[in-house]
KOLTORGU-314763 format. One line per 3 residues: number of its first residue (from 1); their letters; for each residue x, y, z of N, C-alpha, C. Coordinates in Angstrom, 3 decimals, padded with zeros to 6 digits. Example, Ala and Ser with C-alpha at 12.3 -4.5 7.8 and 13.67 -1.06 7.14 Angstrom:
# residues 2
1	as	013.190/-005.690/007.800/012.300/-004.500/007.800/013.200/-003.300/007.800; 012.850/-002.250/007.080/013.670/-001.060/007.140/012.900/000.030/007.870 $
***
This chain:
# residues 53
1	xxx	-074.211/075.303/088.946/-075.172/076.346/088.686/-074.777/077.158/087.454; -073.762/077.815/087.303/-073.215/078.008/086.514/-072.924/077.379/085.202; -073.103/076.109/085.106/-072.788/075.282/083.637/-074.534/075.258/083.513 $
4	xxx	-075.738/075.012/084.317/-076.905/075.151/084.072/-076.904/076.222/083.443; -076.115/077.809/083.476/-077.127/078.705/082.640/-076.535/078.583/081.657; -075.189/078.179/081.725/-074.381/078.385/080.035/-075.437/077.419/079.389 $
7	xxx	-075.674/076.153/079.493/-075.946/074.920/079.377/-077.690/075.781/078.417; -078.320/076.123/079.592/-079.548/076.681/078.460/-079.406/077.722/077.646; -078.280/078.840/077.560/-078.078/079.454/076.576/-077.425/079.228/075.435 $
10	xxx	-076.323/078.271/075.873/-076.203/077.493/074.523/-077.461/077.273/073.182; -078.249/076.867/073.632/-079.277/077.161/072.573/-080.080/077.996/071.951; -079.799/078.367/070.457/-080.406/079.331/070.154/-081.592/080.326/070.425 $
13	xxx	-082.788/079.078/070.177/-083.995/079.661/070.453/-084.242/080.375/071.934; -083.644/079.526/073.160/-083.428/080.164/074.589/-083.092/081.496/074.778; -081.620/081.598/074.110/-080.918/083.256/074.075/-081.609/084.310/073.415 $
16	xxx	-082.364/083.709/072.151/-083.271/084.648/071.537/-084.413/085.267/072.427; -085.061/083.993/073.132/-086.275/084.243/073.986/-085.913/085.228/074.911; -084.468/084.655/075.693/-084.136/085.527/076.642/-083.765/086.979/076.517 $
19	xxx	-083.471/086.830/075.346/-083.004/088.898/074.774/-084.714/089.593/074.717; -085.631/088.328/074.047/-087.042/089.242/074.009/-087.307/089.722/075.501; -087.289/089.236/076.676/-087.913/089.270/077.789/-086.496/090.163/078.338 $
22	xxx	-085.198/090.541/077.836/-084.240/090.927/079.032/-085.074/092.580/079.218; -085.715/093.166/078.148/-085.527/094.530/078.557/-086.961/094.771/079.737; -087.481/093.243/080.283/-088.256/094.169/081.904/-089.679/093.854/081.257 $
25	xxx	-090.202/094.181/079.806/-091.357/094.111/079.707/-091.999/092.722/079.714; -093.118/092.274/079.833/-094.198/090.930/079.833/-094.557/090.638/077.976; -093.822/089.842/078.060/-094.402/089.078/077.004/-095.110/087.542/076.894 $
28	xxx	-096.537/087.393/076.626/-097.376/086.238/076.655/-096.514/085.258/075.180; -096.522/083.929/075.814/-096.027/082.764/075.212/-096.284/082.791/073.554; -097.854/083.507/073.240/-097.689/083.710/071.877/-096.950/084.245/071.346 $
31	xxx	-096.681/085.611/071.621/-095.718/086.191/071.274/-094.177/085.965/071.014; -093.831/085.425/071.837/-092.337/084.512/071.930/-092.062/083.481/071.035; -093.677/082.854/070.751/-093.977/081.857/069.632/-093.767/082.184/068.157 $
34	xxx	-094.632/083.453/067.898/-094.929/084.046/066.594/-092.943/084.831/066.656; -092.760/085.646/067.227/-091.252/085.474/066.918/-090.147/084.579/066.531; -090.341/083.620/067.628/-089.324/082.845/067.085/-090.056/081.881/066.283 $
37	xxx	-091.268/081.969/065.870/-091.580/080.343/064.868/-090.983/079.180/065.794; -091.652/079.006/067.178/-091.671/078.042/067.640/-093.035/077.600/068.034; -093.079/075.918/068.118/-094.764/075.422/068.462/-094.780/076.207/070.113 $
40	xxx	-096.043/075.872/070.350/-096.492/076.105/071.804/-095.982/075.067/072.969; -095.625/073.861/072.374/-094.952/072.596/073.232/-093.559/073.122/073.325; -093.300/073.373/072.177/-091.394/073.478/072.357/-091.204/075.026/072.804 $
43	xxx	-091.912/075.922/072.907/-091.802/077.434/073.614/-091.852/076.963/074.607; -092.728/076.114/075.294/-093.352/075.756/076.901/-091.961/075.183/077.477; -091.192/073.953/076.799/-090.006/073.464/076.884/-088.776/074.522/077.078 $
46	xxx	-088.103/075.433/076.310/-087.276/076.320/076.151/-087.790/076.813/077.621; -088.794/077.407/077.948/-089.160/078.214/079.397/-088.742/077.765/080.176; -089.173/076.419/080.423/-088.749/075.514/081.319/-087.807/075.456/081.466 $
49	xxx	-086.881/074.632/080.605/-085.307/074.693/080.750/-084.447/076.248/081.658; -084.989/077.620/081.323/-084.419/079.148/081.295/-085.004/079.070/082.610; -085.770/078.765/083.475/-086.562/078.583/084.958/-086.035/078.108/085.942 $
52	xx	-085.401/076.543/085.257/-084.685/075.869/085.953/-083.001/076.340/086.339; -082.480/077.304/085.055/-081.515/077.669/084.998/-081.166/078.760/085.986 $
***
């Protein structure tokens, strides 16, 4: 369980996503998108992975 969360924070874009969302507020997938300059497939992916974690 533990190597799962290191495992998805290891990656950049994840830890980034995850600092946008740590402080409590709702942010919609665009948003997370237009920040990090990620597509809508590979934002959807990164989520996934941080869900499972």
């Amino acid at each position: 369980m533990v190597l799962d969360v290191l495992s998805a924070l290891a990656e950049p874009t994840r830890l980034a996503a995850l600092r946008l969302l740590a402080d409590g507020g709702e942010r919609c997938v665009c948003e997370l998108m237009a920040r990090l300059g990620a597509s809508q497939s590979r934002m959807s992916r990164h989520m996934q992975v941080l869900r499972r974690a």
